[in-house]
C-alpha positions as CSV (number, residue, x, y, z in Angstrom):
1,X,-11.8,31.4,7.6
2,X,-12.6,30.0,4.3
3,X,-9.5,31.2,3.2
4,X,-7.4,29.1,5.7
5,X,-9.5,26.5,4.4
6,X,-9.0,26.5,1.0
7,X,-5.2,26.9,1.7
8,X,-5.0,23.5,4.1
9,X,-6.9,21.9,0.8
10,X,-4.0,23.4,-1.6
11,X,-1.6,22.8,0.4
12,X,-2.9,19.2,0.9
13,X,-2.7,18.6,-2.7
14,X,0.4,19.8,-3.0
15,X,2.1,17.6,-0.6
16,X,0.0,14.4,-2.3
17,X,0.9,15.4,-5.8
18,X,4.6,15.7,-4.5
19,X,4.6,12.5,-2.6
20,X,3.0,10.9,-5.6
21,X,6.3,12.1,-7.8
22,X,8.6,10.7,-5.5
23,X,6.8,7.2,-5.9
24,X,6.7,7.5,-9.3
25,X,10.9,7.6,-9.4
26,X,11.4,4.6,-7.6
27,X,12.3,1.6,-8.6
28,X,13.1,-2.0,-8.1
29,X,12.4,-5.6,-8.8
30,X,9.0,-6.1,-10.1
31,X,8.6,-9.5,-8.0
32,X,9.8,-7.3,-4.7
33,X,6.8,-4.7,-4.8
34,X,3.3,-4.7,-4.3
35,X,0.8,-2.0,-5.3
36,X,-2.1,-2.5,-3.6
37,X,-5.4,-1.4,-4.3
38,X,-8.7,-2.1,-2.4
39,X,-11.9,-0.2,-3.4
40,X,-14.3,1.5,-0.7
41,X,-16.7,-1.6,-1.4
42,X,-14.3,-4.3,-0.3
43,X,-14.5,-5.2,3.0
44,X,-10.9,-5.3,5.1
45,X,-10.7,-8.6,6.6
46,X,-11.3,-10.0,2.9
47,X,-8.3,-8.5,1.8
48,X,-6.0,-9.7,4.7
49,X,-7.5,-13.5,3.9
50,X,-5.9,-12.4,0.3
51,X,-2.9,-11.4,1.6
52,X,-2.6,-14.4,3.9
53,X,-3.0,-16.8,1.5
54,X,-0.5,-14.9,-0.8
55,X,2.4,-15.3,2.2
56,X,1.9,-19.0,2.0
57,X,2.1,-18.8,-1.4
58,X,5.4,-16.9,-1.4
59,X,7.0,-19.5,0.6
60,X,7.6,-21.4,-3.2
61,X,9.9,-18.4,-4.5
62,X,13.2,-20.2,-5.3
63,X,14.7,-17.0,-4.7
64,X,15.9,-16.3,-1.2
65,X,16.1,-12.6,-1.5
66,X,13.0,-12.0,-3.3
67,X,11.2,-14.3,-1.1
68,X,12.2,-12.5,2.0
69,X,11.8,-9.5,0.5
70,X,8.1,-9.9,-0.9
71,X,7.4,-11.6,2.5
72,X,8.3,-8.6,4.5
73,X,6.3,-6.1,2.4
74,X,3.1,-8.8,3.2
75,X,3.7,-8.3,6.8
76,X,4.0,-5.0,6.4
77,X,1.0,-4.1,5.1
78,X,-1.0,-6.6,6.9
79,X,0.4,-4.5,10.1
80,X,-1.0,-1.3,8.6
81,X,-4.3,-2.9,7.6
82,X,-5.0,-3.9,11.3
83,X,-5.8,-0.1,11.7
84,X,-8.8,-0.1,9.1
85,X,-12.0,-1.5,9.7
86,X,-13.0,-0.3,6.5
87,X,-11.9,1.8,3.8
88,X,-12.1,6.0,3.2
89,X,-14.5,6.6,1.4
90,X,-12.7,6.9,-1.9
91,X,-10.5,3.2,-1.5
92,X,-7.5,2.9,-0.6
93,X,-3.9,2.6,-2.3
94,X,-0.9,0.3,-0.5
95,X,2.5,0.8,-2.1
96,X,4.8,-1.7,-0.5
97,X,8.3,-3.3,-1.2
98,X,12.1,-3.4,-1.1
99,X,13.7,-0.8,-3.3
């Protein structure tokens, strides 16, 4: 059984180091994506108030594209966020955006 175990792990780090690769090939507009970071000692509903006040903000891009654009990737992840109380243990990493 520790076998099987030690195979999932692999296996698991595999698949993260391969997802990771494909992230690192993308690209687009630096105004249009958001990287995310939130550590395991910051509490959730702090970050959303961040995020919040960052869509009103948004609202003063000239650019209608890149306005739309950065203010879907804020819903986006304020959607996901609604399923965390906290953060995993280790933080957590939100890569967001129109490519």
């Amino acid at each position: 059984m520790a076998e099987t175990g030690e195979f999932d792990e692999g296996r698991r780090r595999y698949e993260f180091k391969k997802t990771l690769e494909k992230l690192e090939m993308q690209q687009g507009d630096g105004t249009e994506l958001i990287t995310l970071y939130i550590p395991p000692d910051k509490q959730i509903y702090d970050v959303t108030g961040q995020l919040k006040d960052e869509f009103g903000q948004c609202a003063n891009i000239k650019g209608k594209q890149t306005r739309t654009n950065v203010q879907s990737a804020i819903s986006s992840i304020l959607s996901r966020l609604k399923y965390y109380k906290k953060p995993p243990a280790h933080g957590m990493a939100i890569f967001c955006g129109t490519i």
